[in-house]
Phi, psi and omega in degrees: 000110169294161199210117165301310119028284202287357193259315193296310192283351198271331183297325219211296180130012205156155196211145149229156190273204195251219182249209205276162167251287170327279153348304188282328194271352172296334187285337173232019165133024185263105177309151162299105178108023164199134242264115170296331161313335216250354169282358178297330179265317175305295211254059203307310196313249174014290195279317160349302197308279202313291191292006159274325166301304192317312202282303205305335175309321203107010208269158190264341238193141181206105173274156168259157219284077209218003186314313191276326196295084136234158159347280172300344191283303181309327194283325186311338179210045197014060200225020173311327184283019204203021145344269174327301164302312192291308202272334159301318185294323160286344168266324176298323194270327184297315195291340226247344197240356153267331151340285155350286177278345155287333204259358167239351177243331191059029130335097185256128149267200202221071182261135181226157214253106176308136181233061200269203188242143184359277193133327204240149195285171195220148173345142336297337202266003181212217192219020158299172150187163162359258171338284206280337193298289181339285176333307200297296208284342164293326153296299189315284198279031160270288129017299185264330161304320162317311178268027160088039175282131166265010184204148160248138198219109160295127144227185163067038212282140164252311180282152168292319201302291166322302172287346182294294191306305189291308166298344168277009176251328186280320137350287168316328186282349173070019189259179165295141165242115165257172187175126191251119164257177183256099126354045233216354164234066180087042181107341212237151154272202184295322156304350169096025176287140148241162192296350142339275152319292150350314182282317173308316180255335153286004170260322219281329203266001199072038172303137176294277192242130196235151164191250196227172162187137184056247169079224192251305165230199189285334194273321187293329192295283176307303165347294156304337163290306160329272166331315152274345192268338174314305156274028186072010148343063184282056173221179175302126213247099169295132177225114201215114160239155178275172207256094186092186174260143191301115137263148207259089155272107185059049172051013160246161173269133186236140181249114194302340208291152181275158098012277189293343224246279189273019105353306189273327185305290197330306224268338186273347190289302186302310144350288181319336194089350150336128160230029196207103166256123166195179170244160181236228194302139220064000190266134178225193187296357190255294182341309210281304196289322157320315187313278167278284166355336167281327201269339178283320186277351184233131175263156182328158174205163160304127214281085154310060206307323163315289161296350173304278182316301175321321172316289185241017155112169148256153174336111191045051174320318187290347204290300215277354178297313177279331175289161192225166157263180169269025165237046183047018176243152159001151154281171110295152177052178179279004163167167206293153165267171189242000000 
């Protein structure tokens, strides 16, 4: 099985993915709290618009607008029966729009096909299990394979149980898997996974590429990047982070990151051992493109942790204000040396 993805980092040594999908579509009339998948049918132009900027931006890798379109996700707005379609569609509008930007720079992108997660818990504390998860996510991305997707791409993942299932549905389609967890609680994701565990269970399930995405800003996002290639993570490493950390202004959310800012994130990502670069919430098409213009113009360097903070900040700050050590003093720096 060939993995476009693994052709692209092997040409350059690195590939970047796009940005937000949501964030960008509010800027063009998408209310908070309905669902960016169903524009795909509503709004095509609109997601056509966003994966044009991204490329024209530089982006290699272009996911589709398809994060929520599973069954549960979809019944919250009763449009669970309308699976197939929303993820054929979205995969259609993505091949359509590198089509597109090949036939005017003779560029080739990469499109893969968004997967996020339920939403809903798995045995004993919810109604998931193994068997209906497989079921949910196997419509979806049969779908997206349909729809001309080359890659199947999980993200934002918090359970092991939850990337098992989606990735053996992703399996069936005979495309390459990547899968992303989110990082997002005091080191952990919401489930209490760390990129340890994760590096660990993503060599164990046979993942093609695995790595991190969205959680709270880029430093903590590398921290988590950090942490898998740390623990020996031998596969391509995804780093799709948001762009600074969100704050809630006049009832919207807003993200600090600069251009120049997820500038520095690329190039420390890549450090980092990252070889799949991109952004997740907030991030936009002039991100991406600052983005690429730093990785093209600056070569890999020794991962500088110092400056890394001076940059993007430190990591779990509140985290590390409150932890002791065992003799009650303070941790220092963002994390132990080794």
């Amino acid at each position: 099985m060939s993995n476009p993805i693994a052709e692209l980092i092997a040409a350059k040594g690195w590939c970047v993915a796009d940005g937000a999908t949501g964030s960008n579509f509010f800027g063009r009339g998408l209310e908070a709290g309905y669902p960016p998948d169903l524009w795909c049918i509503e709004r095509p132009e609109e997601v056509l618009w966003l994966h044009g900027a991204f490329l024209e931006a530089g982006a290699d890798i272009i996911l589709t607008n398809s994060f929520g379109a599973n069954a549960p996700r979809l019944k919250l707005h009763k449009a669970e029966d309308r699976v197939a379609e929303l993820n054929t569609v979205a995969a259609e509008l993505a091949r359509e729009a590198t089509r597109q930007h090949h036939e005017d720079t003779g560029q080739r992108a990469v499109v893969a096909g968004s997967m996020g997660p339920t939403g809903e818990l798995f045995e004993p504390m919810g109604l998931l299990n193994h068997e209906n998860t497989v079921a949910i996510f196997s419509e979806q991305a049969q779908a997206l394979a349909e729809g001309g997707a080359e890659v199947i791409w999980i993200e934002t993942m918090s359970s092991l149980e939850e990337v098992a299932a989606a990735a053996e549905a992703a399996r069936k389609t005979g495309l390459p898997v990547c899968a992303t967890l989110t990082f997002d609680t005091a080191r952990r994701s919401m489930m209490g996974v760390t990129p340890a565990d994760y590096a660990r269970f993503a060599a164990e399930i046979g993942l093609d590429m695995a790595g991190a995405n969205c959680g709270v800003g880029p430093a903590e996002l590398l921290d988590s990047t950090e942490g898998l290639v740390g623990a020996g993570l031998n596969l391509p490493v995804a780093a799709k982070g948001n762009c600074g950390i969100p704050q809630y202004v006049d009832g919207e959310i807003h993200f600090h990151g600069s251009p120049e800012l997820m500038a520095q994130y690329a190039l420390f990502a890549r450090d980092a051992g990252a070889t799949i670069i991109g952004g997740c919430c907030g991030t936009t098409p002039e991100h991406i493109a600052a983005m690429v213009n730093a990785l093209n113009s600056i070569p890999k360097r020794t991962l500088d942790r110092a400056a890394m903070t001076a940059a993007l900040g430190t990591p779990w700050a509140a985290l590390a204000e409150t932890e002791a050590d065992p003799a009650g003093e303070r941790r220092r720096g963002r994390r132990r040396r080794r």
